[in-house]
N, C-alpha and C positions, 0 to 999 in steps of 0.2 A: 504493500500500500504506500509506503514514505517513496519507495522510487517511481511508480507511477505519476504521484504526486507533484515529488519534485522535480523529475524531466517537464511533466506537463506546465506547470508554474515557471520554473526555472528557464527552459528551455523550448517547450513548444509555443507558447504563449506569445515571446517576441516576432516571428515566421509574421503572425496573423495579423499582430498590431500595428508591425512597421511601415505599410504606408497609410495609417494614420497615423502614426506618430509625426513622420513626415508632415501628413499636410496641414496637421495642425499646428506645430511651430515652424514651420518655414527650414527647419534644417531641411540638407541635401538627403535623398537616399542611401550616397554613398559615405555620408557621415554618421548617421545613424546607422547602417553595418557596420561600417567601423568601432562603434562601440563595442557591437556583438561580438565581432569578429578580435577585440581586446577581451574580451571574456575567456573566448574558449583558450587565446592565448595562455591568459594567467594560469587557467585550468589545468593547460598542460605542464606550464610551470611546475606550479604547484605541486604537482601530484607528486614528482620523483621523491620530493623530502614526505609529503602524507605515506606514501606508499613504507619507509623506511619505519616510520612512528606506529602504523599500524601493525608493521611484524612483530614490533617490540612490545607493545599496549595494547595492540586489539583494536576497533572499530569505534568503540562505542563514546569517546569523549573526539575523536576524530569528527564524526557524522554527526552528533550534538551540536558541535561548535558551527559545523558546517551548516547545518540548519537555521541557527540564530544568523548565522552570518546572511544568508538567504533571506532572512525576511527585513533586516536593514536592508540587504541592496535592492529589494523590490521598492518598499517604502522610497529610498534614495531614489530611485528611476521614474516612479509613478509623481514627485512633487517638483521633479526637476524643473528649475526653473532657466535654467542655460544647457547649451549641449555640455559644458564641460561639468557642470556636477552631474549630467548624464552619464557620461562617460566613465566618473567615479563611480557612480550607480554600476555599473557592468565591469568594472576592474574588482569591486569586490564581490560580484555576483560571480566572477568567476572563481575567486577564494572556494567561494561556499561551493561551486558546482565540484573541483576538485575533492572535497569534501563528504558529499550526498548524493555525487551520480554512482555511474557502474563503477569504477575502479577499487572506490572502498570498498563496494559491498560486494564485488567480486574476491578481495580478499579478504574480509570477514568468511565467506562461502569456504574459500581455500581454508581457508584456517579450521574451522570449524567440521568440516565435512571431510571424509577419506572416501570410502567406498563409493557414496552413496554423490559424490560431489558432482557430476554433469547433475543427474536429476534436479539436486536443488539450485543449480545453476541454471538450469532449462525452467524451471519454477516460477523461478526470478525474473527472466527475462519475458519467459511467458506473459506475466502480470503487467511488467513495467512494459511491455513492446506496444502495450493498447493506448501509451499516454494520449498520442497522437491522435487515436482515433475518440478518443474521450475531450481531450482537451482544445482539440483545432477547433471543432465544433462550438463547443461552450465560447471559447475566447471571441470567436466570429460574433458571436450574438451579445457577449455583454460586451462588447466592443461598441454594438450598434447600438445596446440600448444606456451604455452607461460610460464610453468615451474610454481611450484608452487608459487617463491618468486613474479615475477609478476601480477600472477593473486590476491595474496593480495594487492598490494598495485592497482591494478584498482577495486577490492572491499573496500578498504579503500575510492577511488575516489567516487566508486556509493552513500557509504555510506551517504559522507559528499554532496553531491550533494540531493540527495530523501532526507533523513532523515531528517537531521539538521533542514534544513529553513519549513521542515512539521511539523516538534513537535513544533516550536520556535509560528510561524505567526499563526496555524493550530489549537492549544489548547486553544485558548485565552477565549474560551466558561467561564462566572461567573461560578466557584465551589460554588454548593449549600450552603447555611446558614443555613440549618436545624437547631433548636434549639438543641438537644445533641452534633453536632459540634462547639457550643459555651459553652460548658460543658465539658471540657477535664478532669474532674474527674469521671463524669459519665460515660465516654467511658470509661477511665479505671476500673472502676467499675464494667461495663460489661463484660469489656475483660476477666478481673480475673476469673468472675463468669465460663463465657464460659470456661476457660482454667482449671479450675479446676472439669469440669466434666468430667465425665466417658464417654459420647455418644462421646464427642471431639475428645477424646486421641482413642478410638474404630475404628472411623472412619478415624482419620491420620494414626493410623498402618494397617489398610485395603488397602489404597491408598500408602503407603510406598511400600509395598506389591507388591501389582501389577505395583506399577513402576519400583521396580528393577527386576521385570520378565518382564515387555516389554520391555525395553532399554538394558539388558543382550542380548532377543535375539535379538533385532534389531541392535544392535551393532555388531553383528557376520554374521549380513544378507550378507556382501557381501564377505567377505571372505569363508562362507558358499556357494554362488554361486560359485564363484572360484572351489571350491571344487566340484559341481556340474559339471564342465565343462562349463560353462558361460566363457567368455571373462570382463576384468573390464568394457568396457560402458554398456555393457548389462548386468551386475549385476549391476551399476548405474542406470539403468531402471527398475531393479524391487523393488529396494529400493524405487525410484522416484512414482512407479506407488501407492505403498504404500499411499501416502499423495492423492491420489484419493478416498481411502477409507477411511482417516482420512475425508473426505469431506463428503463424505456417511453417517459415522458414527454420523455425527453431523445434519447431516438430519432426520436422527434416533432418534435421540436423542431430536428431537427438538418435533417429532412427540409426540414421550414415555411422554415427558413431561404432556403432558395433559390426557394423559388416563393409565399411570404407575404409582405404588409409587416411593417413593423414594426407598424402598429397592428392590424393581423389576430393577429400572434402576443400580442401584449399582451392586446387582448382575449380571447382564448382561456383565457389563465391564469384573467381573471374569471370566465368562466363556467366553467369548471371547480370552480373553486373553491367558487362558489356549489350547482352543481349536486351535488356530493359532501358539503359540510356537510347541505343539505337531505335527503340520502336517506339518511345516518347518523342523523339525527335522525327520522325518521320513520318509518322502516322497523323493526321487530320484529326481524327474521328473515327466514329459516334464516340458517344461519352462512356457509354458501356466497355469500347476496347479500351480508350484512355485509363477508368477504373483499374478495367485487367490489366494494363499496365505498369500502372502505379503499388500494383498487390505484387506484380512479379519483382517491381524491385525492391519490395519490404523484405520476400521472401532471400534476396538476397542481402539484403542489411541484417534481415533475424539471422543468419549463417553467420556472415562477418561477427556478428557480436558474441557468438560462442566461442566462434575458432579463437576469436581473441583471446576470449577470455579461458581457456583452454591452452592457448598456445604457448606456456610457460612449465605448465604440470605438465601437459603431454611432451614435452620434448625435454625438459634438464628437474622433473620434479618441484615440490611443492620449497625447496626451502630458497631464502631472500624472496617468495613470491612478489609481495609491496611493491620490494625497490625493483624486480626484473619488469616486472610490468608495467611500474609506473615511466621506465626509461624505452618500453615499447612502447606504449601508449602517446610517447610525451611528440613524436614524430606524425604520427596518427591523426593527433591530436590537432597539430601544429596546421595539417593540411586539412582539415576539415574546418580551421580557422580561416585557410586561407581562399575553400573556398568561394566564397561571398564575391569576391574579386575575382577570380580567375573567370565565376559564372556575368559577373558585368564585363571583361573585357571580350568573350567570347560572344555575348550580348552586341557590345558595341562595334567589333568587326563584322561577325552577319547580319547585324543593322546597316550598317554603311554598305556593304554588299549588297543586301536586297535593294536599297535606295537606289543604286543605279541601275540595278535591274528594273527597279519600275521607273524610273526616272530617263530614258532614251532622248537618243536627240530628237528623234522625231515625236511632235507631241501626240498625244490620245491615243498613246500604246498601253497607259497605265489603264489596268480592269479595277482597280481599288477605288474603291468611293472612299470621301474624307471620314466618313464615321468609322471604315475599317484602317484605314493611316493610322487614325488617333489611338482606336482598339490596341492596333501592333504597337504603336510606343511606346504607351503605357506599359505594355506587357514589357517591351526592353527594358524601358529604365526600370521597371522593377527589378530586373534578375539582379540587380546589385544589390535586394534586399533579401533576403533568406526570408519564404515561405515556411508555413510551418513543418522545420526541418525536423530530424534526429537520428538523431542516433542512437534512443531508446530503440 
């Protein structure tokens, strides 16, 4: 429930709000991502040293803290009165995301679980993969009915209300005494070993990879519908229905486990991934395929989000888990920050492309009426703002 929560508050919430935020204070679209896009930064920061505190201590004052920290930074974001206390608003919003999304609670999981650790792993993401389809929706509407500054500070309220008193009373479970967790040289010992090979660093820039090709195009999903002729709650829906297949995918995934290798499931994420960008991008229509498209690429985001979070115990074992995943992660991380960007300048090249396509010397070759010009721009200058992304 607290990661559902907090991707959907934390994380899916901004996707929906951001061109009103925009056009309510006159900032640019590509200044208001850039706040976001300073969030996930911190996030990735952050995590390598969270990751190291949770081998030692456990989760539970980690994911505490991280929660109070999340419901300042909404409050901060929702009263902002300049971009740049905005922007503080999402520098410490990324604190607290390091804190409360998957990486802590993928290593509380590790820590806590042996045998039994995909299932409660699959569990987890099971619950938390629906933010999106729970949250996109919700945010759409008290967006419309109560403006975006409100709707953060009554996500600031839910935050501190669910969150807080579940990570505080909720985690109190003894963190394991393993004997290499009484051996902090040994962990680092390992950690070194692990970071200094070649399979590591192969498989971080594999998963770098296809992070910044899933969040590129899922960042542009909904201005891409716009563009489509969608209305925004119904391209709020098919962003939303997305996290139906992140659900799927982890069902998948959970199946692959037992009769896949590793590199059969690894590879799967890629083409997945490949094969849902391409048919987003090429396909028209109806809204019905679009849907199906947007489930097929959840199904590969739920894969991604186990391999990851897998991808430490299945290949060098559970111990420095924290720090090894937090220094996977933090590259991951880094490029799903930077999609935002990478989907505006990809934006603004096949904008200026298509414009001379319709734009010929000879005039009355363009088929586009001004209502669909305007349609298509808006959708560009959006892709600079992340749709309701994730990576739950």
């Amino acid at each position: 429930m607290t990661e559902i929560v907090s991707w959907g508050l934390l994380y899916y919430a901004f996707p929906v709000l951001a061109p009103r935020i925009s056009a309510d204070t006159g900032w640019s679209s590509m200044a208001v991502t850039s706040a976001f896009s300073a969030a996930l930064v911190v996030s990735a920061l952050v995590g390598v040293p969270v990751g190291r505190v949770i081998d030692r201590r456990g989760p539970r004052l980690v994911m505490t803290v991280g929660s109070v920290l999340g419901v300042l930074a909404l409050v901060v974001i929702g009263t902002a009165g300049s971009l740049p206390v905005f922007v503080a608003g999402w520098v410490l919003a990324g604190a607290a995301m390091a804190g409360v999304l998957y990486p802590p609670a993928f290593a509380a999981v590790t820590g806590w679980f042996d045998a039994r650790r995909l299932g409660a792993l699959a569990t987890l993401t099971l619950v938390a993969g629906l933010a999106s389809t729970v949250f996109a929706p919700l945010t759409a509407v008290a967006g419309e009915q109560l403006g975006w500054r409100a709707t953060y500070l009554w996500a600031a309220a839910t935050l501190a209300v669910v969150t807080v008193p579940a990570h505080w009373l909720l985690l109190r479970r003894p963190w394991p005494a393993r004997g290499h967790r009484d051996a902090p040289a040994a962990d680092s010992a390992h950690a070194v070993a692990v970071l200094r090979s070649a399979r590591f660093w192969l498989l971080t820039g594999g998963l770098t990879a296809a992070s910044l090709a899933m969040y590129t195009g899922l960042l542009a999903l909904v201005p891409l519908m716009l563009e489509r002729g969608l209305d925004a709650r119904a391209a709020a829906w098919v962003l939303g229905l997305g996290g139906v297949g992140q659900v799927a995918g982890r069902l998948v995934y959970t199946g692959l486990a037992h009769r896949a290798s590793l590199t059969a499931r690894t590879a799967a994420v890629f083409i997945l991934v490949t094969a849902s960008t391409l048919v987003l991008a090429v396909v028209p229509g109806p809204v019905g395929l679009l849907i199906a498209a947007s489930m097929l690429a959840g199904v590969g985001r739920g894969i991604a989000t186990l391999l990851q979070a897998t991808a430490i115990t299945d290949r060098w074992g559970e111990r420095a888990y924290g720090h090894l995943s937090g220094v996977l992660g933090l590259p991951v991380l880094l490029a799903a920050a930077l999609a935002p960007f990478a989907g505006a300048v990809l934006a603004e090249v096949t904008g200026k492309l298509r414009e001379g396509i319709r734009r010929p010397d000879r005039p009355g070759c363009s088929r586009d009426g001004p209502d669909d010009r305007q349609r298509v721009d808006e959708g560009l200058r959006g892709a600079a703002t992340p749709p309701a992304a994730w990576r739950s």
